[in-house]
C-alpha positions in Angstrom: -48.4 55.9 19.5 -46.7 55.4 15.9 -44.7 53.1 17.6 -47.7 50.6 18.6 -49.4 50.9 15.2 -45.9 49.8 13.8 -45.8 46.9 16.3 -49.6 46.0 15.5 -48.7 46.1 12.1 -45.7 44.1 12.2 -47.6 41.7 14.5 -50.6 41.0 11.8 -48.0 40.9 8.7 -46.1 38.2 11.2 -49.6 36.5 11.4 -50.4 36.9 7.5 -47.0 35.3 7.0 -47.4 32.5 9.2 -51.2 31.5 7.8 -49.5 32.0 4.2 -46.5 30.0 5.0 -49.1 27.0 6.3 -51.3 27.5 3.3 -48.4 26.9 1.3 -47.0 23.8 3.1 -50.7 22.4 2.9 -50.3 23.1 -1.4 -47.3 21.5 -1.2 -48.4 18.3 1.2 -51.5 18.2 -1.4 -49.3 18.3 -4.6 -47.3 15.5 -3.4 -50.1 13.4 -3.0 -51.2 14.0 -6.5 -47.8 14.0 -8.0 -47.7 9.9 -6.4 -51.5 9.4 -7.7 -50.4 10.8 -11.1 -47.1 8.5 -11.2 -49.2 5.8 -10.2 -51.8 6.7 -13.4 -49.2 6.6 -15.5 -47.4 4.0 -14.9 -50.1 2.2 -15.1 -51.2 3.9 -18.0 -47.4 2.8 -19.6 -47.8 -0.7 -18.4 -51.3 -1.6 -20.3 -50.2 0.2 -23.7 -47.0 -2.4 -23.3 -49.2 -5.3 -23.0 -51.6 -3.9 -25.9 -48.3 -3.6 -27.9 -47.4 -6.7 -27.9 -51.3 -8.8 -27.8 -51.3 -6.2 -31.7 -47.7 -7.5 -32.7 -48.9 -11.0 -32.3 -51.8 -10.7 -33.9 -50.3 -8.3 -36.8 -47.8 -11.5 -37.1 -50.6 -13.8 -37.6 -52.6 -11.4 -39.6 -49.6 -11.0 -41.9 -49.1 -14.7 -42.5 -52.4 -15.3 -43.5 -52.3 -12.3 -45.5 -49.0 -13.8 -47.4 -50.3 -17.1 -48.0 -53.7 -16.1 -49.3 -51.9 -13.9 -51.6 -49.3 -16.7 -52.6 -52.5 -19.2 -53.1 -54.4 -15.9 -55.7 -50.7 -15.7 -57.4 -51.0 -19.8 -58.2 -54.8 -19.7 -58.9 -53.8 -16.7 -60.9 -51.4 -18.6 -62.7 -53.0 -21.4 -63.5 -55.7 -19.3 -64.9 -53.2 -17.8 -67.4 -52.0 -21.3 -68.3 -55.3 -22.6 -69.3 -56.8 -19.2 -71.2 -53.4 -17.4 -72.1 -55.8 -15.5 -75.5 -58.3 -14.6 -72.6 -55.5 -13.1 -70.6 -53.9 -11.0 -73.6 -57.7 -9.8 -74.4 -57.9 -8.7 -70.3 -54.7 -7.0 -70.3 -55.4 -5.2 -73.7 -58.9 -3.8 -73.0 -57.0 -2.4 -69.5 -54.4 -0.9 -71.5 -56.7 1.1 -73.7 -58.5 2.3 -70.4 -55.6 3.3 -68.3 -54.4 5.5 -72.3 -57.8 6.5 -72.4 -57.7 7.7 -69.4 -54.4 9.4 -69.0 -54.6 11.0 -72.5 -57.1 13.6 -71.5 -54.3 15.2 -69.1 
């Protein structure tokens, strides 16, 4: 009798095993399939941050030369300005000098 509940036994852990052991190849087979589904994602993902990379460093290019040649156009218009009211200039610079000590002198 102890012997057939040990074989019963060993017969349904055998069984257990088995449906365990094809659960498990199942996971596995599924994993797979989402492991290629989440290359795929990122590669793709990788591939349209390359091409948004380089549309922003053109554009950053352009953006920057315009940026430079507005500010080399304000230096001349700037400068011109100085030229033609120099006592206007010293007056500017002198009331912005007492502002920034006026300022800083209460620290």
């Amino acid at each position: 009798m102890a012997t057939m509940v040990r074989d019963k036994l060993l017969e349904q852990a055998a069984e257990s095993i088995d449906a365990l052991a094809e659960k498990a190849k199942d996971a596995l087979y599924n994993a797979s399939g989402t492991a290629d589904n989440a290359r795929r994602s990122i590669n793709g993902a990788r591939d349209t941050a390359w091409r948004f990379a380089g549309r922003a460093r053109e554009q950053a290019g352009d953006v920057a030369d315009r940026v430079y040649r507005r500010g080399q156009e304000t230096a001349q218009q700037l400068g011109r300005s100085l030229e033609k009211q120099p006592i206007m200039a010293l007056v500017i610079v002198g009331i912005a000098g007492l502002l920034v000590g006026y300022t800083l002198r209460g620290r």
